[in-house]
C-alpha positions as CSV (number, residue, x, y, z in Angstrom):
1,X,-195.2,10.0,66.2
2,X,-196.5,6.9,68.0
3,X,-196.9,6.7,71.8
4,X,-196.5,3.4,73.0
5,X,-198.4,3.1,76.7
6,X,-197.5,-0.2,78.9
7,X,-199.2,-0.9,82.1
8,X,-198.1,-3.8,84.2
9,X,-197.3,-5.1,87.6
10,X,-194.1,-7.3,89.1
11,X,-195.6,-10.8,89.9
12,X,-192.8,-10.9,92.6
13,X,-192.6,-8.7,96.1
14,X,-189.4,-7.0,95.4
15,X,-188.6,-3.2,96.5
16,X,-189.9,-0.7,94.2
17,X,-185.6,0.6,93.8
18,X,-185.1,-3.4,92.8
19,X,-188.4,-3.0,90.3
20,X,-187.1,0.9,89.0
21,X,-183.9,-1.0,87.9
22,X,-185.1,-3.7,86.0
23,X,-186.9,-0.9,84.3
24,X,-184.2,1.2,83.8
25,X,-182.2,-1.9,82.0
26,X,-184.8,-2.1,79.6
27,X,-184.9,1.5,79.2
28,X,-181.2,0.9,78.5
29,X,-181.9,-1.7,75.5
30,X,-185.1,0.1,74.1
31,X,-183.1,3.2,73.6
32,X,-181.0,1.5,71.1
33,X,-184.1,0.5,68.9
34,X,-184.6,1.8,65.5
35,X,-187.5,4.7,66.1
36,X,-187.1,5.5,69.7
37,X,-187.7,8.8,70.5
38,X,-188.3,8.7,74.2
39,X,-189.6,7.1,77.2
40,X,-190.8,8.1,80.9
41,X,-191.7,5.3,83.3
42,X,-194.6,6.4,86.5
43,X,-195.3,4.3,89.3
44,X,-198.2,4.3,91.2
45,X,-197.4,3.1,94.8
46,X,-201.3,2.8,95.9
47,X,-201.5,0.2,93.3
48,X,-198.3,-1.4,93.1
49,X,-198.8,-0.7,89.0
50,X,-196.1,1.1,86.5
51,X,-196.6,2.8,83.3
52,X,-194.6,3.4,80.6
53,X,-194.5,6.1,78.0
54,X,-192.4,5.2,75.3
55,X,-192.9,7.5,72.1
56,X,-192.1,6.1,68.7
57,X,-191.4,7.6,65.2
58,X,-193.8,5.1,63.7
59,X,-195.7,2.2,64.4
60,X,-194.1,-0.1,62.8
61,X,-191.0,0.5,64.7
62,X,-192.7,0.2,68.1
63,X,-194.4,-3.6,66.9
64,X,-190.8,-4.3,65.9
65,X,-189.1,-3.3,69.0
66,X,-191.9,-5.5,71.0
67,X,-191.1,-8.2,69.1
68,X,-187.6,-7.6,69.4
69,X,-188.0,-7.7,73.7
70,X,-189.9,-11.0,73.4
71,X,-186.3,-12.7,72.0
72,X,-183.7,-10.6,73.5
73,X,-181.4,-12.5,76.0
74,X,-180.4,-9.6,78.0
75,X,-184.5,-8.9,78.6
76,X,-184.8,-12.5,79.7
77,X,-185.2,-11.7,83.8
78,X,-187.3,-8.8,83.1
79,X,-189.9,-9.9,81.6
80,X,-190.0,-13.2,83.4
81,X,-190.1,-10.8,86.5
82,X,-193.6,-9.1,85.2
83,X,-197.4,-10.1,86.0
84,X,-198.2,-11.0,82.2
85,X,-201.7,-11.0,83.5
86,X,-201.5,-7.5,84.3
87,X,-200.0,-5.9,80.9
88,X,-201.7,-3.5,78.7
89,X,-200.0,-2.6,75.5
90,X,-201.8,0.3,73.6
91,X,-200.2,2.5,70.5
92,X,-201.7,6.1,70.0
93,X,-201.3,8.5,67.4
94,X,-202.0,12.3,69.0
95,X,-205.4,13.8,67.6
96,X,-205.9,16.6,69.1
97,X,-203.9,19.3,70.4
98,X,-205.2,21.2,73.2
99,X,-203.2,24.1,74.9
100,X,-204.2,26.5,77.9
């Protein structure tokens, strides 16, 4: 398994309820890419920051589902909504394992 973790802002002042449903559109589309296994969204209001946890069955599938989003039509308002400035992409591979 891969976890894919994206932090980013909205460049534009929008309610956080018009931000969560731009999120949950892409939600909508990523769910339907080859590998995805899941994916929670967090917000931080203190911030104004979200955070995406989207876990992958490999890496490759997660670089070709972001390369995927950069051409998809449907994506188009979403991602012209985002602070590009503000993105952080990381892929992870779990380690270690600890338990209580």
């Amino acid at each position: 398994m891969v976890y894919e973790i994206v932090s980013y802002r909205f460049s534009d002042t929008r309610p956080v309820t018009e931000q969560q449903q731009r999120i949950e559109a892409m939600g909508r589309w990523v769910k339907t890419q080859p590998g995805f296994v899941g994916r929670s969204a967090f917000y931080d209001a203190q911030a104004d920051r979200w955070v995406d946890l989207v876990t992958w069955t490999d890496l490759a599938s997660a670089h070709a589902a972001m390369e995927r989003s950069q051409m998809e039509p449907s994506l188009a308002t979403i991602m012209d909504a985002l602070d590009t400035g503000s993105i952080a992409i990381g892929h992870y591979e779990q380690r270690l394992v600890e338990t209580p």
